[in-house]
VEXKEDREN-927688 format. One record per residue (C-alpha): x, y, z. Coordinates in nm, 4 decimals. Layout:
# VEXKEDREN-927688
x=X y=Y z=Z
...
END
This chain:
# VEXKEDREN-927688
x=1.8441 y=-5.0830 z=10.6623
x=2.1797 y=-4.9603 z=10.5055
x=2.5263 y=-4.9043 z=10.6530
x=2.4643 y=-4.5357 z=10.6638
x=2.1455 y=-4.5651 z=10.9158
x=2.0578 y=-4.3089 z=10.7054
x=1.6869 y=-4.1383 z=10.7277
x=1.3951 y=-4.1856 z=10.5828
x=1.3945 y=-4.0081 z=10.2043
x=1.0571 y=-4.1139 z=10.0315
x=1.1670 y=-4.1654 z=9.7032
x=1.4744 y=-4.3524 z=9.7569
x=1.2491 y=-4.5496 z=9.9627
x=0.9816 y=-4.6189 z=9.6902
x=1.3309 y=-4.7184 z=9.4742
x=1.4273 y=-4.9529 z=9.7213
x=1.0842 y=-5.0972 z=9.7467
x=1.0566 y=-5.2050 z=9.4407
x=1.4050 y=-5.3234 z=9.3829
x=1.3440 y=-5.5392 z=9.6847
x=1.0376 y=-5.6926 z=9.4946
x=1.2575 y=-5.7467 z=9.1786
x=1.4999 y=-5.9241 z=9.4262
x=1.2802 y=-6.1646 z=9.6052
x=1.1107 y=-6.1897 z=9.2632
x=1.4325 y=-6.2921 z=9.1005
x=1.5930 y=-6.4955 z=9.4054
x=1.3853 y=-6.7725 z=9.3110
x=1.5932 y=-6.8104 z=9.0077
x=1.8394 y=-6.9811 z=9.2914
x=1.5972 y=-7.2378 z=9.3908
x=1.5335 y=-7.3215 z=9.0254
x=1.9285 y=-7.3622 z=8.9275
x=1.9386 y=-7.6218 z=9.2182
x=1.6275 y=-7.8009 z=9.1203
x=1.7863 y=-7.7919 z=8.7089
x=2.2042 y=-7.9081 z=8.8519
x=1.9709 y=-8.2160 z=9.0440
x=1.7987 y=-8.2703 z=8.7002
x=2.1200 y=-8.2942 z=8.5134
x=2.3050 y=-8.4221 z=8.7896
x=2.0613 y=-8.7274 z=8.7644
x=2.0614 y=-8.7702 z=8.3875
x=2.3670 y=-8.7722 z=8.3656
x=2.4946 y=-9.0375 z=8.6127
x=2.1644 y=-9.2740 z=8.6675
x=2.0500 y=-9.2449 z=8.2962
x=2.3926 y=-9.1274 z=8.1643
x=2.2031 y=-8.8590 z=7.8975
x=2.2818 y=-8.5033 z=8.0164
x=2.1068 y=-8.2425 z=7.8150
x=2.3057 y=-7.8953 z=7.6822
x=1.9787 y=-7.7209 z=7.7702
x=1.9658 y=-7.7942 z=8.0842
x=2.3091 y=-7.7130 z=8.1043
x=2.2682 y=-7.3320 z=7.8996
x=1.9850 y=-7.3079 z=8.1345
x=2.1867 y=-7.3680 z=8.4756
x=2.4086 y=-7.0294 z=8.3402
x=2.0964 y=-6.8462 z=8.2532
x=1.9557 y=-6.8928 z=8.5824
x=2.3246 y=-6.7946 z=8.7909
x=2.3014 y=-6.4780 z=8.5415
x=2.0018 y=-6.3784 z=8.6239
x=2.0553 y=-6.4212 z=9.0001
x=2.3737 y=-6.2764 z=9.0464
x=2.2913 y=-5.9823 z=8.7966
x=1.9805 y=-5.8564 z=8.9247
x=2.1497 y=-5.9761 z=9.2782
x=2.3830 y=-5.6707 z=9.2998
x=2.0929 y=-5.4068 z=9.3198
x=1.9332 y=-5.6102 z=9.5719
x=2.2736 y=-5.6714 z=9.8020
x=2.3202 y=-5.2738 z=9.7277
x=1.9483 y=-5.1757 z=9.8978
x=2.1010 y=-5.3749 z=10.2308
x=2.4577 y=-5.2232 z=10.1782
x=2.5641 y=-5.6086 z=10.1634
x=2.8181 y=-5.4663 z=9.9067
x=3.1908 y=-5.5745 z=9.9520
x=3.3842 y=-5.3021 z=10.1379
x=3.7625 y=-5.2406 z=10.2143
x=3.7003 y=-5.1676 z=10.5540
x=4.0151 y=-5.1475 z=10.7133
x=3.9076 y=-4.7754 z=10.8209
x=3.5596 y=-4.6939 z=10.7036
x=3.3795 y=-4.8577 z=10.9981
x=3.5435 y=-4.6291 z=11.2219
x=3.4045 y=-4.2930 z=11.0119
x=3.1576 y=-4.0680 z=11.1329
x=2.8088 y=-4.0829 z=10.9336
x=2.8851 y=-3.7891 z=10.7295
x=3.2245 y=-3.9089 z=10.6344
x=3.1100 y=-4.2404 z=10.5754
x=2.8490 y=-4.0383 z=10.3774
x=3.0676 y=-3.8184 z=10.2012
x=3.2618 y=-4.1378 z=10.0812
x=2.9631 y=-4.3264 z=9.9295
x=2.8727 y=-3.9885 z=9.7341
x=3.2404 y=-4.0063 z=9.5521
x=3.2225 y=-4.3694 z=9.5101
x=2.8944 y=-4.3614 z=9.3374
x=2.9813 y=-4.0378 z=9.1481
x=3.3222 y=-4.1514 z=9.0379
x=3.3207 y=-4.5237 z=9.0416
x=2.9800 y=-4.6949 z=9.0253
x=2.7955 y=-4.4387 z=8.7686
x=3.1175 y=-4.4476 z=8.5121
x=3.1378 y=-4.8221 z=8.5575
x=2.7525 y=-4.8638 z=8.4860
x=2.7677 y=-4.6649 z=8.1717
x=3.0548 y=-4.8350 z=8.0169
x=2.9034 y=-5.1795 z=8.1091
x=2.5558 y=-5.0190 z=7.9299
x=2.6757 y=-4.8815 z=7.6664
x=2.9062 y=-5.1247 z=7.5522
x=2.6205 y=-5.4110 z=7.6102
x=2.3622 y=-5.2078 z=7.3776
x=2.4988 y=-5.3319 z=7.0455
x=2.5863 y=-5.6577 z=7.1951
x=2.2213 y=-5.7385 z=7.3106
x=2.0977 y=-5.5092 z=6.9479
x=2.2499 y=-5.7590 z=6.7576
x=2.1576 y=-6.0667 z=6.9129
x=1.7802 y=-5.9175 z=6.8730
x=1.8626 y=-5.8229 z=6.5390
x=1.9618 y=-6.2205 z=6.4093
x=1.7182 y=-6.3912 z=6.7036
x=2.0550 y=-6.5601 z=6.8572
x=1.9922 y=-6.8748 z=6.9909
x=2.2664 y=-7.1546 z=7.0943
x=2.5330 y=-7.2955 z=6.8668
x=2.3889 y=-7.6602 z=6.9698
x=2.1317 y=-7.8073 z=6.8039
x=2.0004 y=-7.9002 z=7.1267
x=2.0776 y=-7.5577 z=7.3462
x=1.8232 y=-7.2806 z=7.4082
x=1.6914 y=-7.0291 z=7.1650
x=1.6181 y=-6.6651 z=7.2819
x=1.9981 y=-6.6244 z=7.3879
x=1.8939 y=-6.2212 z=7.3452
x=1.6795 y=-6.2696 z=7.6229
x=1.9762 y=-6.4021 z=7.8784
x=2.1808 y=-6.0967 z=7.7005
x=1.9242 y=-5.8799 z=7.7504
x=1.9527 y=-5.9302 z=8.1362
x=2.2903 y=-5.7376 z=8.1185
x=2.1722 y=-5.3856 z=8.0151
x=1.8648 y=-5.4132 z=8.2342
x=1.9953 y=-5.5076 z=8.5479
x=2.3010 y=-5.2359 z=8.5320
x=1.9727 y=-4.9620 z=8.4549
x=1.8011 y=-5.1454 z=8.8074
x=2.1762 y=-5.1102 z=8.9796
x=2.1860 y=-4.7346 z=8.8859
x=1.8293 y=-4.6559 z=9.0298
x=1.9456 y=-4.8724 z=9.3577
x=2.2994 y=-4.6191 z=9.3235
x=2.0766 y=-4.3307 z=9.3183
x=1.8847 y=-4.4141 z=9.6014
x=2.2381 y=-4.5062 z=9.8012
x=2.3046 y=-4.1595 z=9.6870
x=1.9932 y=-3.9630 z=9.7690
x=2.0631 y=-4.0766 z=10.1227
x=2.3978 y=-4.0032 z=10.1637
x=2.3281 y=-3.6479 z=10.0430
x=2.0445 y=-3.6319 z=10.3030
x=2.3140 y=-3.7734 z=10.5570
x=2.5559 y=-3.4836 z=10.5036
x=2.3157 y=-3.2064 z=10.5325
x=2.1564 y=-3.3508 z=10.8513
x=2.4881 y=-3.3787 z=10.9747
x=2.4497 y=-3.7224 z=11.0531
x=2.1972 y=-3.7468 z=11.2857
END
């Protein structure tokens, strides 16, 4: 399942469990941008009338994807890796090396990215932000609101990444 063939650890399991049901849940949001960009596409060059709210709605839907994507591609250890010498690591040292990433690079990243998107999303709530156009969306909170949330699902999948990479080292990698 991950890059660490790590064992069984029944909560990070029931973590990655349901982030894989937010992720299949959310993929869709994929096959609903394409089916939106052939909308537009369409109005725009047959009936030359494009609509802005199709067009707000095409970035909504890539947000949401690629947001709540990176917990999902995290579960599978899909993540982007420098792996000029990793794959060539024992399991514990491979291990060891996800528990200082996560420690000192994912969790500090998260909570600047959450805490610096609380007052962002706050005050979109706060004046019900919708788009500048006439035309565009309302509920623009709700697309911003995607940002806090998905970094909170990201740290659960982290923790679970972590959980087992703990269990790793003190199983000595078997």
């Amino acid at each position: 399942m991950t890059e660490l063939n790590s064992p069984s650890v029944p909560f990070a399991d029931s973590i990655d469990n349901m982030v894989k049901v937010i992720g299949r849940t959310l993929a869709w949001s994929y096959f609903f941008l394409v089916l939106v960009i052939l909308l537009q596409v369409v109005l725009r060059k047959v009936f030359d009338n494009g609509q802005i709210a199709l067009e707000e709605l095409q970035w909504h839907l890539y947000a949401v994807g690629v947001l709540f994507g990176l917990s999902y591609a995290e579960v599978y250890g899909a993540n982007v890796r420098v792996d000029i010498f990793y794959h060539r690591f024992p399991p514990r040292v491979k291990a060891a090396i996800e528990v200082f990433t996560i420690l000192f690079l994912l969790w500090p990243f998260l909570y600047v990215v959450f805490i610096h998107s609380l007052d962002f999303v706050y005050e979109s709530w706060r004046v019900s932000e919708r788009s500048n156009s006439p035309s565009g969306l309302p509920w623009r909170w709700l697309i911003k609101s995607a940002i806090p949330a998905s970094m909170v699902l990201l740290g659960f999948t982290s923790l679970s990444r972590l959980i087992r990479s703990i269990a790793v080292i003190r199983q000595g990698g078997k």
